[in-house]
C-alpha positions in Angstrom: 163.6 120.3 102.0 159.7 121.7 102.3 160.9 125.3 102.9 163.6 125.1 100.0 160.4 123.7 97.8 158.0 126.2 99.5 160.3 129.0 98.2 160.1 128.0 95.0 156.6 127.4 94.4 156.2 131.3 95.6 158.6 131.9 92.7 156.7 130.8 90.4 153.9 132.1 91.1 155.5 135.3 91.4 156.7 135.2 87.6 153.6 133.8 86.5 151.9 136.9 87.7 153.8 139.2 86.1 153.7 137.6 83.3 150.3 137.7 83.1 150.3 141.4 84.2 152.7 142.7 81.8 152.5 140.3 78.8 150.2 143.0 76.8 153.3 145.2 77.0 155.4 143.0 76.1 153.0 141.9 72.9 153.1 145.6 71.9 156.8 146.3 72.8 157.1 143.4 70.0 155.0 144.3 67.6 154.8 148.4 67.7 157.7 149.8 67.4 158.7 152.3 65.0 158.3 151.5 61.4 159.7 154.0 58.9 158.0 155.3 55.4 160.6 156.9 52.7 159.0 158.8 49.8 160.6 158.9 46.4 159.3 161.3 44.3 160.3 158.9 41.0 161.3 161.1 38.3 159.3 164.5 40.3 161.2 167.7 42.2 161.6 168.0 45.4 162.0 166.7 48.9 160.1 164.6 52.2 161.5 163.6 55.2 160.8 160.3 56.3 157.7 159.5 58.1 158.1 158.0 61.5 155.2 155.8 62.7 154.2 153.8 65.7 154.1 149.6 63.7 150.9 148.0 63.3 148.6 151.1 64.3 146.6 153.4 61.8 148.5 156.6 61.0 147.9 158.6 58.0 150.2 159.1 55.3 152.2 162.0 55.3 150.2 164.8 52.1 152.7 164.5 48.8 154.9 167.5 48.7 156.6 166.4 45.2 155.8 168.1 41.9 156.5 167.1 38.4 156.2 169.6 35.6 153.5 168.7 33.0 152.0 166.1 35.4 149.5 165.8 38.2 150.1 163.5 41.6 148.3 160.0 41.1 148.7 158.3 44.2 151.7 156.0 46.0 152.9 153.2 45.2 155.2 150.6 46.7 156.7 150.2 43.0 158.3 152.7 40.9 156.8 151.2 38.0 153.1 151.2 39.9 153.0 146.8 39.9 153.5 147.1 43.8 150.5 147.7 46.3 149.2 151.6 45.9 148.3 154.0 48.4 146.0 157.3 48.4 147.7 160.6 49.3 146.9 160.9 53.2 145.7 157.2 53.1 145.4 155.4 57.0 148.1 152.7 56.7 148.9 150.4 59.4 153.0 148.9 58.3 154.7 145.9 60.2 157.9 147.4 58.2 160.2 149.9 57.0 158.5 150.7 53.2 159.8 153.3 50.3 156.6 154.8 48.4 156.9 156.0 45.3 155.0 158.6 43.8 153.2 157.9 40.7 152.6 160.9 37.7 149.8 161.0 35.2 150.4 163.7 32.4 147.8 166.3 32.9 146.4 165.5 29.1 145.8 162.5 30.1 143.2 163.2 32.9 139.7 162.3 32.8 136.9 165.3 33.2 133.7 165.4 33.0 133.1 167.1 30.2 136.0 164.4 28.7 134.6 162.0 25.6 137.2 160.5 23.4 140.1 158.4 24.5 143.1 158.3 22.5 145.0 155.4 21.0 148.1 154.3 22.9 147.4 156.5 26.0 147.1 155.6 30.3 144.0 158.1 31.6 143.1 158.4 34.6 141.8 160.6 38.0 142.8 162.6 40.3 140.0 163.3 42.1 136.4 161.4 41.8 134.7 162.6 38.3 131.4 162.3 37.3 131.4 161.8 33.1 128.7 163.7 31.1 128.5 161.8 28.0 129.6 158.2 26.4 133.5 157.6 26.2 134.4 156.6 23.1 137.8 154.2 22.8 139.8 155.1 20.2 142.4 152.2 19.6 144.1 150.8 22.6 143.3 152.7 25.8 144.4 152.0 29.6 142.1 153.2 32.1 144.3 153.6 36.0 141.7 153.5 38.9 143.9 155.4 41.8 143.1 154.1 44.9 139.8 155.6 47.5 138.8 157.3 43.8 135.6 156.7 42.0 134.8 157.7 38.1 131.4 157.5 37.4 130.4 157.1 33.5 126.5 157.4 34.0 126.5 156.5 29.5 128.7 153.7 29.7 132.0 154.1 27.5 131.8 152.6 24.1 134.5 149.8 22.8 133.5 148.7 19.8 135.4 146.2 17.2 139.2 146.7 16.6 139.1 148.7 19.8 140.7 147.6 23.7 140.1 148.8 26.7 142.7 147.7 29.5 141.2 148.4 33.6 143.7 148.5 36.6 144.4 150.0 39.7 142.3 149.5 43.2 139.9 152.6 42.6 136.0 152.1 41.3 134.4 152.7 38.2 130.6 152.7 37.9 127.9 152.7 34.9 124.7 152.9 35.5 121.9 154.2 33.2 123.4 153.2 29.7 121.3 154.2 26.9 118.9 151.6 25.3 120.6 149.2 23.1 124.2 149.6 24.4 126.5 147.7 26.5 127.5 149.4 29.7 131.1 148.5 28.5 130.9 147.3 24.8 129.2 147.9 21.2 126.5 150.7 20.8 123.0 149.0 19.0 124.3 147.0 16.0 127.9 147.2 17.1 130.4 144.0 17.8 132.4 144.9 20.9 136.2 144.7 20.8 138.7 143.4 23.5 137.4 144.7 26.9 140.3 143.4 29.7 139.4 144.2 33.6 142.4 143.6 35.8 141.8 144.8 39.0 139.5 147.4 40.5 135.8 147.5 41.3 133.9 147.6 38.4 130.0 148.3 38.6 128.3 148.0 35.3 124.9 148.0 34.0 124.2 147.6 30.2 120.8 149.5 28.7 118.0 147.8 27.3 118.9 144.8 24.8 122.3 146.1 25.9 125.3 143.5 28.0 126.4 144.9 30.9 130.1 143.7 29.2 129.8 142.7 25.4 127.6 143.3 22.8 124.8 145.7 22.1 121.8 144.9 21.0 122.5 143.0 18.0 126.3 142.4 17.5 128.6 140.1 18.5 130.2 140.0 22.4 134.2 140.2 21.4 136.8 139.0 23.6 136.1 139.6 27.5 139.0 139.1 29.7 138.6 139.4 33.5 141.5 138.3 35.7 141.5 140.0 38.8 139.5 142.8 41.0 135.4 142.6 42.0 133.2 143.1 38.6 129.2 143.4 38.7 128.0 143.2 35.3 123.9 143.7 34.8 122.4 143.0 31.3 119.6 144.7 30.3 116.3 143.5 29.0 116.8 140.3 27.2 120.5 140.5 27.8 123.4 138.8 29.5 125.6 140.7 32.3 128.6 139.5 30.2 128.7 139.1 26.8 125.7 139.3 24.6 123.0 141.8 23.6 119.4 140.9 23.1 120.5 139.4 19.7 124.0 139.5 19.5 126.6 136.2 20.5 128.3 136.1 23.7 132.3 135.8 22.2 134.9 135.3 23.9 134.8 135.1 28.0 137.5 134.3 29.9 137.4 134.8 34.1 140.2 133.5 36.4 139.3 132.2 39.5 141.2 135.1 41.2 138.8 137.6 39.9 135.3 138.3 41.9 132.3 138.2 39.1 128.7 138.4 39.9 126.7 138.4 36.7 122.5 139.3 36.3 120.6 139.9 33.4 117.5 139.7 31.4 119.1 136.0 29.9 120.9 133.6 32.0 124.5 132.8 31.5 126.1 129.6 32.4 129.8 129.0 33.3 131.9 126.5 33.0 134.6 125.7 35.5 137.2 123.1 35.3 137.7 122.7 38.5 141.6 121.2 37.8 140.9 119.9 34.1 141.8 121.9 31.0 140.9 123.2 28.2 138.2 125.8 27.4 134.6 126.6 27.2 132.6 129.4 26.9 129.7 130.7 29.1 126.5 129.4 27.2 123.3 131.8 27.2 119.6 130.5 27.7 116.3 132.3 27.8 115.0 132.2 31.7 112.5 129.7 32.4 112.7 127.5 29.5 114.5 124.1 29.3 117.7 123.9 27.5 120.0 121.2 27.2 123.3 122.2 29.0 126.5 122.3 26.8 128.5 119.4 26.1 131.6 119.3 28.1 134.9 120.0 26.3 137.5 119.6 29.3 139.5 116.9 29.9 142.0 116.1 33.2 144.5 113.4 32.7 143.7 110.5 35.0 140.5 111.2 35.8 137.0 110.7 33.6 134.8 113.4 33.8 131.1 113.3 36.0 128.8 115.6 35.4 128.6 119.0 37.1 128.0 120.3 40.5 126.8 124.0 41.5 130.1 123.9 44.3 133.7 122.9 43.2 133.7 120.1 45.9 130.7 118.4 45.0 128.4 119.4 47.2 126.3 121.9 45.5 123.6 120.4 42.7 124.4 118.3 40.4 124.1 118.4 36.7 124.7 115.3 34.1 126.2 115.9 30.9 124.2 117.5 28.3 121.2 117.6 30.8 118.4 119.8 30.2 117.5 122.7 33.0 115.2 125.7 33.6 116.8 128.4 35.3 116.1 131.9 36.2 120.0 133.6 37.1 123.2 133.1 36.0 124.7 129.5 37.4 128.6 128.4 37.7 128.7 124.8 37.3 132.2 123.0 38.1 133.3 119.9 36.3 133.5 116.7 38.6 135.9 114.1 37.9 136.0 110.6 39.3 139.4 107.7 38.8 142.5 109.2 39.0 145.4 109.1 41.8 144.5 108.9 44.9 145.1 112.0 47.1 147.9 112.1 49.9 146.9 114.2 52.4 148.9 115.4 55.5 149.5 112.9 57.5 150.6 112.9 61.7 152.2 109.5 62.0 152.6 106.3 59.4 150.5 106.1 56.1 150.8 103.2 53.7 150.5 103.5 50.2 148.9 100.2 48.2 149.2 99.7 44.7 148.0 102.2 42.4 148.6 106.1 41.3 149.1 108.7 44.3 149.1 112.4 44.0 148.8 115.6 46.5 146.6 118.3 46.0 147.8 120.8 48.8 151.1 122.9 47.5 153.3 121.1 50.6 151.9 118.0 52.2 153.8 116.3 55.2 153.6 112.9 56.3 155.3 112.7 59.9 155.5 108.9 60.3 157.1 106.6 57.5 155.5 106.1 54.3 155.1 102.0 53.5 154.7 100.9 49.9 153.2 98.0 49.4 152.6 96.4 45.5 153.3 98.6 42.7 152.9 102.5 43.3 153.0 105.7 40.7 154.1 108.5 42.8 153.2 111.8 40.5 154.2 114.7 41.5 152.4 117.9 40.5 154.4 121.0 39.1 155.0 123.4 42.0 154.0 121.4 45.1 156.0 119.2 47.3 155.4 116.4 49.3 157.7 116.0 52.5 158.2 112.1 54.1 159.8 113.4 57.0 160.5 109.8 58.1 161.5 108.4 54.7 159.6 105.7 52.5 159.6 102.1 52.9 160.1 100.1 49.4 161.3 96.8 50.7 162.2 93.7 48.4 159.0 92.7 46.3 156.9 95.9 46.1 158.2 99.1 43.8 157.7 102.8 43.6 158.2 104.8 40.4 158.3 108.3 41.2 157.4 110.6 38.0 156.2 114.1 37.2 152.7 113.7 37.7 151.8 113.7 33.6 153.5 114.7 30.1 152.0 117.9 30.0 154.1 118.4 33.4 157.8 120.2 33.9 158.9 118.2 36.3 158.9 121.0 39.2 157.1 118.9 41.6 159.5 117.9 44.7 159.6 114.7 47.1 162.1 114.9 50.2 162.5 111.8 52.3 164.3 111.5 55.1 165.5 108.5 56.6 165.3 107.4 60.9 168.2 105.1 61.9 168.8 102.2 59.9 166.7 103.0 57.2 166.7 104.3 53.7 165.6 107.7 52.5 163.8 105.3 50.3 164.3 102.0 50.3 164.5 99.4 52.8 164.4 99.4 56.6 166.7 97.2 59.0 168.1 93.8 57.3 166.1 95.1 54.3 167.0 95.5 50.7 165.6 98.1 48.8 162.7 96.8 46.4 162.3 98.4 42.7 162.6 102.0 42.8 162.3 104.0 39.9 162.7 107.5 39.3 161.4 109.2 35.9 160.9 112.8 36.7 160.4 115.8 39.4 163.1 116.7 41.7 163.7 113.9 44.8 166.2 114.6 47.9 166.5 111.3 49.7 168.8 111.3 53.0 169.4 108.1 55.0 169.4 107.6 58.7 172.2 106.4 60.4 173.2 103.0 58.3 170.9 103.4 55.6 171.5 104.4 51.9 169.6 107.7 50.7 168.4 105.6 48.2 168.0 101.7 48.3 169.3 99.3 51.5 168.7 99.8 55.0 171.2 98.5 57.3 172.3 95.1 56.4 170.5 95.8 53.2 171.5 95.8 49.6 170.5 98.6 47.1 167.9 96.4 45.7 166.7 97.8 41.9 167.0 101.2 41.4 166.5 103.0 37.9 166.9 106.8 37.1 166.0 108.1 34.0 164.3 110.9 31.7 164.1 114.2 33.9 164.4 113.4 37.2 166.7 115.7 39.2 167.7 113.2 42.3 170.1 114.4 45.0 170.7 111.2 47.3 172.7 111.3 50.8 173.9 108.3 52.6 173.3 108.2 56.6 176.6 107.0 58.1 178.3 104.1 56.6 175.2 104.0 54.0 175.8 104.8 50.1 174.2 107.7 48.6 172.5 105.2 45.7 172.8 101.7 46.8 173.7 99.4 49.8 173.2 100.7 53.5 175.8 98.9 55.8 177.3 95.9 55.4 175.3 95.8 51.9 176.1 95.7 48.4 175.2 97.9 45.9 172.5 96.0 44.0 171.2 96.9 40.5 171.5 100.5 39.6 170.4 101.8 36.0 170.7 105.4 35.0 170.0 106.4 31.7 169.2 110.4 32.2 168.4 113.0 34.4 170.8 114.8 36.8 172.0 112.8 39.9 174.0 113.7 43.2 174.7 111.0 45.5 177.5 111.4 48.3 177.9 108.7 50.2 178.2 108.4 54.3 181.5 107.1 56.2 182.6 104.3 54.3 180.0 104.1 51.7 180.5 104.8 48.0 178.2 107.6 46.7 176.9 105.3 43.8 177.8 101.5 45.0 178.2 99.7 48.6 177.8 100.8 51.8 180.6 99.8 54.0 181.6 96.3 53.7 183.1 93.3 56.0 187.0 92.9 55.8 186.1 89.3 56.1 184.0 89.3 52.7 184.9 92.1 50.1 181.4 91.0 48.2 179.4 92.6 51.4 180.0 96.0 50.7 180.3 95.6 46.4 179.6 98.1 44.0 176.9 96.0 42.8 176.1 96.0 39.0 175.7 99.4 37.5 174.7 100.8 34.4 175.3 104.4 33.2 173.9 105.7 29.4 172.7 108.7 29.8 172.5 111.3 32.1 174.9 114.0 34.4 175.9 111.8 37.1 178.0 113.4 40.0 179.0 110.6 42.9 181.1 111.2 45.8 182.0 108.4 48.2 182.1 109.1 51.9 185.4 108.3 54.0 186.9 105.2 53.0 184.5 104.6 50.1 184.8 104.6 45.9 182.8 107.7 44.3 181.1 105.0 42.1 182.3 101.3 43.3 182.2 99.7 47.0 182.2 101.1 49.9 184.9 100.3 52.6 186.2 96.6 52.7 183.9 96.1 49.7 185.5 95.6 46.3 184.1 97.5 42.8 181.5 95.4 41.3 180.7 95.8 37.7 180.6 99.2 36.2 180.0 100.0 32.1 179.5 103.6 30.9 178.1 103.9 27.2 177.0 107.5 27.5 176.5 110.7 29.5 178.5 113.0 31.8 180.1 111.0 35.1 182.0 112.8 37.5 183.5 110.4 40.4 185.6 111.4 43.2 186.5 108.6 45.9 186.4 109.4 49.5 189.6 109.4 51.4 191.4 105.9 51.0 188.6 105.3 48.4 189.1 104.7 44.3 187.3 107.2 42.2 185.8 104.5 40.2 186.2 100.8 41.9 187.2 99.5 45.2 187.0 101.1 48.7 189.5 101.4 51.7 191.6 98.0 51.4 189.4 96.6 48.4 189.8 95.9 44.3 188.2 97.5 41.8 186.0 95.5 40.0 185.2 95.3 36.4 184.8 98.5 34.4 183.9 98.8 30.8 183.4 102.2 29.4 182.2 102.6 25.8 181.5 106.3 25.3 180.4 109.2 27.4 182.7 111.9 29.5 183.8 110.1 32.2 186.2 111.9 35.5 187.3 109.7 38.5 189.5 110.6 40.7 191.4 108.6 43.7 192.1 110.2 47.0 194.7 109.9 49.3 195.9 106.0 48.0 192.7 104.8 45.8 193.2 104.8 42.3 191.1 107.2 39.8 190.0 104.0 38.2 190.6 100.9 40.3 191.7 100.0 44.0 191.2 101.5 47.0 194.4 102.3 49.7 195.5 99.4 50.9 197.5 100.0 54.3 198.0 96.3 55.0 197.5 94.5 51.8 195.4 91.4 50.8 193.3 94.2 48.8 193.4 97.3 46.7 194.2 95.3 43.7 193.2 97.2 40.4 190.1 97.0 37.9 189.6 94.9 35.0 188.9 98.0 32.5 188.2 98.1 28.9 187.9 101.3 27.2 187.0 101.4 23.6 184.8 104.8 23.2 184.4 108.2 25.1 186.4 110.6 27.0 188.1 109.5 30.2 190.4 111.4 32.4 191.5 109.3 35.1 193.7 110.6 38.3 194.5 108.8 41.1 195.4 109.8 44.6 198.8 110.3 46.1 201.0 107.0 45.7 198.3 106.0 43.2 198.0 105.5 39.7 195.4 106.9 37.5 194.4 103.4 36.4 195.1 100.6 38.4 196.1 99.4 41.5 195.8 101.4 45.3 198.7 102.4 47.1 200.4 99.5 49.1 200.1 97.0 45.5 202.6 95.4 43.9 202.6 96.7 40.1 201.4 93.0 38.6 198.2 93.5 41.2 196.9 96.0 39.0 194.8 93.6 36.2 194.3 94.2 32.6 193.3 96.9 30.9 192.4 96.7 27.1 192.2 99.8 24.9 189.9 99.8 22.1 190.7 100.0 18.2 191.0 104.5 18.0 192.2 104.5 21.7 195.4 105.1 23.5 196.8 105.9 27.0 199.0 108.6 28.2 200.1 110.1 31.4 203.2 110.6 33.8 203.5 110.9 37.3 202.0 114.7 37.8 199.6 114.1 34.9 195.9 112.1 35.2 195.6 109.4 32.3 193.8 110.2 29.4 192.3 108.3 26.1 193.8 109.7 22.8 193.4 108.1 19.5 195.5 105.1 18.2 195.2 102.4 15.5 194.7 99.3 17.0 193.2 97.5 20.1 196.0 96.2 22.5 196.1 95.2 26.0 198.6 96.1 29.3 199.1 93.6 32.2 201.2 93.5 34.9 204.1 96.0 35.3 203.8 96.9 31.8 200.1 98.6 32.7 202.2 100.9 34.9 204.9 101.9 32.5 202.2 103.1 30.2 200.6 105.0 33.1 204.0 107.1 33.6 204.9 107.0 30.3 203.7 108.9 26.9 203.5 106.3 24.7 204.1 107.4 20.6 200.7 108.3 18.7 
C-alpha cells in the first residue's frame, strides 16, 4: 500500500513539473496561431492574397495594391461602408481572428491640400497623407470632414463655419488649430459672425480660438450655434475673454451638447460650467462666468423620477465638492458639476448568498445583477426594472402569504425591456412561496419575468404543499412561468390549489410540471379533488398561452384536482391540456369546474381523454365529469382529446356526467366527431343537459 501510494505521489509531481515547464507553450499554442486578413478592394480593381499572420502578435498590414479610377486609397476598414474599426495602410495590428478589410476610396476632388480653402456643399474631404493648410477653410453648406487613421491635418487659421453652415468630424485621425486669427473661433464664426452647427464625432481634435475668439462657437461678438460632441478626444482653448466651447468675448454660448462617451477638456479666457445629469433628464446648457468673480450657479432644470434633486458635486459619485442649488462661486477654469439626487429605490446590488428585501421601491443600477442566495420579501415591495438591464435571482424570490411584490417597468417614461429571471431550489416557487407556503400577493405590471420552479413548486405562486396565493398580471408585462415537477406554471405547487389569478394584459406563457396545470393546480390528492383546484381565475385582457404538464388541464387543476372557476371576458387564450388533462377544466381523473366565457378568442384543447372544455381522462371513474359552462360572447373553438368531447365530459363518463351548458342569446353550438365545437350565431339563449349536451356536440344543429 506505501509503495502503490509512493508511486503516485512521484506522478504527480512529475505532471506538475511539466506543467509548469511547458504551460507558456501551451498559452501560446492557444492563443497564437494563425489568424487570416482578406482584403476587398470594395468597388476598386484588382487583386491581394490573403495575409497570413501569427494571432495576437504585431505584424504589419500587408501595403494596398488596389486602385480605383478617379479615386485615391484612404485607409482600411473592417466595414465596407467605413462604420467598422479603420486601419492605416501598413498599420501594426495584432488580430485574435480571421478579419476581411475593406478598402475605403475618397474621389481625388475631394482631397484636402494645402493650398485648399473652400469646402463645398454636400461633399466627404479628406487626407491622404498629413497636410498642413495655408489659409482659413471656409464651409460652404454641409461639409463632412474623414480623419483617416495615423494622419494629421493641420489648419494653423482655423476653418470658418458660420450660420446656416455644418461641419460633420469623423474618423480616428487628428486635426489641429492653433494660431487663429484675432477675433475668430478656431472652429466657428469669424469677428461678428454667429457660428452654425459644428458636430465632432470621433477623432482628436486640438483647437485653439484667437483673441475674443471660442475655441468651438462664436467669434468675437456673435452667437455660439449649435455644438454637438458625441465621441472622440476634443481640446478646445478660448482666447482672451472667451470660452473653449461656445462663446466669443461678447457673443452667447448656444447650443452645447457632450455625451459622456466623448473626451472634452475645455480652457479659456471665461470659465464654463457643465451640467451633468448624472442619471436624470432633461437638458441644460454650459453657463459662462467671468474668472474670479462670484456668480450664482444656474438653477437646475433636471429632474429623475423617484428621486429629489441635492445640489451638485465636482465627481458623479458624490465625492468631489459640493455645490447647493443656485449657490454663488468664484472660479478660475472650467468646472463639470454632476447632479446628486437623494429618495428613490433602493439599489440591488450583486449579492453572494440571501438578500432580503423590506418594504419599499428597489432598483439595480449595474446592466446584470445576480443575487446567488434566495431573495425574501418582506411587506410591500416595488420591483422596477430599468430598460436594458436584468436582474438574475438565481435561487428564486420568496413572497409568502402576507407580504407582496409588484414587479413593474421601473417608470412611465420606461419600455418595459428590463428583465427579472428567478429560479426556483426544490420545493419552492420561482416566486412565490417556499415549503407548506402559499404564495403572497404577486403582481406583475411590466418588463419581461421568466420564473421556473424547483422540484414541487409553481414558477409562479405555491411552494410545495402551497397554494397560488394572489397573483395579478397586467398592462405590459411579458411573463413566461415554468412549473418544477408536479408544480403549475401560474398557481399551486404540489398538492395545492390554484389560488387567485387575475390577468387583464400583457403576454403570458405558463407550462406547467408533471401533473400541474399551466395556469391552475399543481397536482392534487385522489382523496380530495379541491387540493389540486384550478382555483378562481380571471382572464380580460391579454395573450394568454397555458400548457398543462402530464396529467394536468392547460388552464384548470392539476392531476386529481378538479377545474375551479374560470370566466373569460376578453383577450386571446390558448389552452392545451397535458396528456389525460382537459384543455380548460379538470386534470387526470378530475371535473371541470365552472367556466363562463363572455367575449375574447378563446382555444382549448383536450389530450389523450380530457375534454377541450371540461373533464380530464378518467381511467377508473368517480371523476372526469364535465364543466358547468356558459358562453354568451366571444369566439371559442373547443376540441377535445381522443374519446373526448369538445365540451364536456372526459373519456370513461357516462354522457349525463357531462353538466350544463347554457348558450347565450346570438350563440350556438356545432360540431361532429372529427370537428372541434364552435360558437355561431343563434336567436335565443337555451341550455343542453345530459345526453342531449352530447347530441349537440356531434351534431350540426339548424342556424
Amino acid at each position: 500500500m506505501r509503495k502503490a501510494f509512493t508511486i503516485i505521489l512521484a506522478a504527480l509531481l512529475l505532471l506538475s513539473v511539466f506543467v509548469s515547464c511547458n504551460q507558456d507553450d501551451l498559452v501560446d499554442d492557444l492563443f497564437n496561431s494563425s489568424v487570416h486578413v482578406t482584403f476587398d478592394s470594395n468597388g476598386g480593381s484588382g487583386s491581394m492574397a490573403v495575409q497570413e499572420m501569427k494571432g495576437r502578435t504585431a505584424t504589419a498590414l500587408s501595403a494596398n495594391a488596389f486602385t480605383k479610377e478617379g479615386y485615391l486609397f484612404l485607409e482600411w476598414n473592417t466595414k465596407a461602408d467605413g462604420s467598422g474599426t479603420p486601419y492605416a495602410d501598413g498599420a501594426s495590428v495584432s488580430l485574435d481572428s480571421d478579419i476581411t478589410l475593406y478598402a475605403q476610396w475618397i474621389d481625388t476632388s475631394s482631397i484636402i491640400q494645402s493650398s485648399t480653402t473652400q469646402l463645398s456643399d454636400g461633399t466627404k474631404y479628406s487626407i491622404i497623407s498629413d497636410v498642413t493648410v495655408t489659409e482659413r477653410l471656409v464651409v460652404n453648406g454641409s461639409v463632412t470632414i474623414i480623419l483617416p487613421a495615423g494622419r494629421t491635418l493641420t489648419v494653423p487659421k482655423g476653418i470658418r463655419v458660420s450660420e446656416g453652415n455644418s461641419l460633420t468630424i469623423t474618423g480616428t485621425g487628428t486635426l489641429i488649430i492653433a494660431e487663429t486669427e484675432d477675433g475668430k473661433a478656431g472652429i466657428g464664426g469669424n469677428e461678428d459672425e454667429n457660428c452654425g452647427t459644428v458636430t465632432i464625432k470621433s477623432g482628436t481634435v486640438t483647437v485653439t480660438g484667437g483673441n475674443y475668439g471660442a475655441g468651438i462657437g462664436s467669434g468675437m461678438n456673435g452667437a455660439g450655434g449649435t455644438i454637438i460632441i458625441s465621441g472622440g478626444t476634443v481640446n478646445a482653448t478660448g482666447g482672451t475673454d472667451a470660452t473653449g466651447i461656445g462663446a466669443g468675448k461678447d457673443g452667447t454660448v448656444g447650443t452645447i451638447t457632450i455625451s459622456d462617451e466623448a473626451n472634452v477638456t475645455t480652457a479659456g479666457g471665461k470659465v464654463l460650467v457643465f451640467f451633468k445629469a448624472n442619471g436624470g433628464t432633461g437638458t441644460m446648457n454650459p453657463q459662462v462666468m467671468n474668472k474670479n468673480t462670484e456668480t450664482a450657479l444656474s438653477a437646475n432644470a433636471f429632474t429623475r423620477t423617484k428621486y429629489a434633486f441635492n445640489g451638485w458635486n465636482t465627481k458623479a459619485d458624490g465625492t468631489g465638492t459640493a455645490y447647493a442649488d443656485g449657490a454663488s462661486v468664484s472660479l478660475d477654469s472650467d468646472i463639470t458639476l454632476y447632479a446628486q439626487w437623494k429618495g428613490g429605490p433602493s439599489i440591488i446590488k450583486n449579492t453572494e448568498g440571501t438578500l432580503t428585501l423590506s418594504s419599499g421601491d428597489w432598483t439595480i443600477e449595474d446592466t446584470t445583477v445576480t443575487v446567488t442566495g434566495r431573495i425574501t420579501v418582506s411587506g410591500t415591495v416595488n420591483l422596477l426594472l430599468p430598460d436594458g438591464k436584468t436582474l438574475n435571482a438565481s435561487r428564486g424570490i420568496t413572497v409568502s402569504e402576507g407580504n407582496t411584490l409588484v414587479i413593474d417597468k421601473f417608470d412611465s417614461e420606461s419600455t418595459g425591456t428590463g428583465t427579472l429571471n428567478a429560479t426556483g431550489v426544490n420545493n419552492s416557487a420561482g416566486i412565490g412561496g417556499e415549503i407548506n407556503q402559499a404564495g403572497g400577493n404577486i403582481t406583475i405590471k411590466g418588463g419581461t419575468v421568466t420564473a421556473t420552479g424547483g422540484y414541487s413548486g409553481a414558477g409562479i405562486g405555491g411552494g410545495n404543499k402551497g397554494s397560488g396565493g394572489i397573483i395579478t398580471i397586467s398592462d405590459t408585462a411579458d411573463v413566461t412561468a415554468t412549473g418544477g415537477d408536479y408544480g403549475a406554471g401560474i398557481g399551486g405547487g404540489y398538492n395545492g390549489a390554484g389560488g387567485s389569478i387575475t390577468i387583464s394584459g400583457g403576454t403570458v406563457n405558463a407550462t406547467g410540471g408533471t401533473c400541474a396545470a399551466g395556469i391552475g393546480g399543481g397536482e392534487g390528492y385522489f382523496e380530495d379533488y379541491s387540493i389540486g383546484a384550478g382555483g378562481t381565475i380571471s382572464i380580460s385582457g391579454g395573450n394568454i398561452t397555458a400548457t398543462g404538464g402530464n396529467s394536468g388541464a392547460g388552464i384548470g387543476g392539476g392531476m386529481n384536482g378538479n377545474g375551479g372557476t374560470l370566466s373569460v371576458s376578453d383577450g386571446t387564450v390558448v389552452a392545451n391540456g397535458g396528456e389525460n388533462g382537459a384543455g380548460i377544466g379538470g386534470g387526470l381523473y378530475a371535473n371541470g369546474g365552472i367556466v363562463t366565457i363572455e367575449g375574447g378568442t378563446v382555444s382549448a384543447t383536450g389530450n389523450a381523454g380530457g375534454a377541450g372544455i371540461g373533464g380530464g381522462n378518467n381511467f377508473y371513474g368517480g371523476g372526469g365529469a364535465g364543466a358547468d359552462v356558459t358562453i354568451s360572447g366571444g369566439s371559442v373553438t373547443a376540441t377535445g382529446g381522443s374519446s373526448a368531447v369538445g365540451i364536456g365530459a372526459g373519456h370513461g363518463q357516462n354522457p349525463g356526467d357531462n353538466k350544463t351548458l347554457t348558450i347565450g342569446t346570438g350563440m350556438a353550438l356545432y360540431g361532429d366527431s372529427t370537428s372541434p365545437a364552435q360558437t355561431k350565431r343563434s336567436d335565443a339563449t337555451e341550455s343542453y343537459t345530459g345526453d342531449r349536451y352530447r347530441y349537440m356536440l356531434a351534431k350540426q344543429p339548424s342556424i
